[in-house]
C-alpha positions, 0 to 999 in steps of 0.5 A, spaced: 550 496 494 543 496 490 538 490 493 533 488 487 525 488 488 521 484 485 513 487 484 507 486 480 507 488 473 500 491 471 496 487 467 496 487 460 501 491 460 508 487 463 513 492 462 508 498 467 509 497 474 502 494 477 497 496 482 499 491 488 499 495 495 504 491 499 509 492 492 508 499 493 509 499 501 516 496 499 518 501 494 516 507 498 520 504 504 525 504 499 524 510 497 524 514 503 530 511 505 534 513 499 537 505 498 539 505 490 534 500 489 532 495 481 526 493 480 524 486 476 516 487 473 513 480 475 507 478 470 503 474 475 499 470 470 505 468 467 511 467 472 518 467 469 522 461 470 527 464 475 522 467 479 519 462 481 526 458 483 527 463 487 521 464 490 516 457 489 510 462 493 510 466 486 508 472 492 510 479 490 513 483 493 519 479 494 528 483 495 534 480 496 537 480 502 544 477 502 543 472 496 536 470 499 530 472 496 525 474 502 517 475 502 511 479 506 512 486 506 512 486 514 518 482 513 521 486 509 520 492 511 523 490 519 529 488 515 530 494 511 529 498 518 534 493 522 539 494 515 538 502 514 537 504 520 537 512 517 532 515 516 529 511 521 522 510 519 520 506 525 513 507 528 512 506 536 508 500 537 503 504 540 500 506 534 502 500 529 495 498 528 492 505 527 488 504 521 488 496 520 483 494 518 481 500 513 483 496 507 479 488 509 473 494 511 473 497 504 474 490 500 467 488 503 464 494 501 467 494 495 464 488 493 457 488 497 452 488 492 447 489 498 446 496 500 443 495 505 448 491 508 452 495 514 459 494 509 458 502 508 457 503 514 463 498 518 468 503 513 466 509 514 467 508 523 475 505 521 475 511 517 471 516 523 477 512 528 483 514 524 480 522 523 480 522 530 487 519 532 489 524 526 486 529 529 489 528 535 496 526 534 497 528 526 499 530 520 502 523 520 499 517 525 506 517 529 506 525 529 511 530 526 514 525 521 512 520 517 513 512 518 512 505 516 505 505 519 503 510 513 507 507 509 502 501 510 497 505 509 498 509 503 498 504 497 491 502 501 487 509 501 490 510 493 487 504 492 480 505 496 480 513 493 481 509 486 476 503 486 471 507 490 470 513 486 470 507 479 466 502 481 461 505 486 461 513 485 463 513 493 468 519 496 470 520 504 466 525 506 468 532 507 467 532 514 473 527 515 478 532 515 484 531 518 484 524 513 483 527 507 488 532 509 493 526 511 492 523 503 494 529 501 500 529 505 501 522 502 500 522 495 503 529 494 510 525 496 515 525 490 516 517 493 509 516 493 508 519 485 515 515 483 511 508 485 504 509 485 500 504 479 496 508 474 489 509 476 487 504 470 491 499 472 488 500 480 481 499 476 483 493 472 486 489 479 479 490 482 475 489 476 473 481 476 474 480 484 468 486 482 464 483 478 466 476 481 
């Protein structure tokens, strides 16, 4: 059975798949578990008529599960793991916070105007925190294999890597190994290079929350 997904479009080019994370957490969930999958592209400054029927929030990203379309990537995350249980992507509870607040961390350094602020500074502790988890328990947060927690996260470091470099000439720094070697890992994943937006429209998304 193929379950339908609708994600973010990108903008100014509706028929391209957009630069939203928590739609392409989704996909890679997807992906990883090899569930034939088809994707409807939602141009979110103009909705169609029949997405918001089914889903009034107009939130992205949103699959269909037994006629119903659900939303929040969390959600639909644990229900593809209950539905398709092999490969299991399941991480242990213990290491399901590892990285979270990486991405609100990078949003408030990304839209600092102050340097001076301590925003760079919060960013580089919660990346300091990750290299040290990884550096004890990786390649990947769990381990060995890859699971729903770096799943979460990879849309989140190609986003950071992307806006970064663009908006603020900024780079982790070389000395957080282990992590730049876990974006590697990430990236190199022919399920990440299959639903991965380009990095124009990465820097288009965050352009107006910028310059806000």
């Amino acid at each position: 059975m193929v379950l339908e997904i609708a994600v973010k479009a990108a903008v100014g080019a509706p028929d391209i798949l957009g630069d939203c994370p928590f739609s392409q957490r989704a996909l890679l969930t997807l992906e990883e578990k090899k569930i034939p999958y088809k994707s409807h592209l939602i141009n979110l400054s103009d909705k169609p008529q029949w997405f918001l029927e089914v889903n009034p929030e107009g939130k992205v990203p949103v699959v269909k599960f037994d006629d119903k379309w659900v939303s929040d990537s969390d959600v639909i995350v644990g229900i593809l793991e209950e539905k398709y249980p092999e490969p299991s992507l399941a991480t242990p509870p213990e290491f399901a916070s590892v990285g979270s607040k990486i991405f609100p961390s990078f949003v408030k350094f990304l839209k600092s105007k102050d340097p001076n602020d301590d925003t760079e500074q919060a960013l580089l502790e919660e990346l300091k925190a990750l290299d040290d988890h990884l550096k004890a328990h990786g390649p990947f947060i769990a381990g060995e294999k890859i699971t729903a927690v770096d799943l979460s996260l990879a849309p989140k470091l190609y986003h950071l890597e992307v806006a970064l470099a663009h908006f603020k000439n900024w780079t982790i720094p070389d000395k957080l190994t282990h992590v730049l070697n876990y974006i590697k890992l990430l990236f190199s994943r022919e399920s990440f290079e299959k639903t991965k937006a380009a990095k124009e429209h990465i820097i288009a998304g965050w352009e107006p929350k910028v310059n806000a």
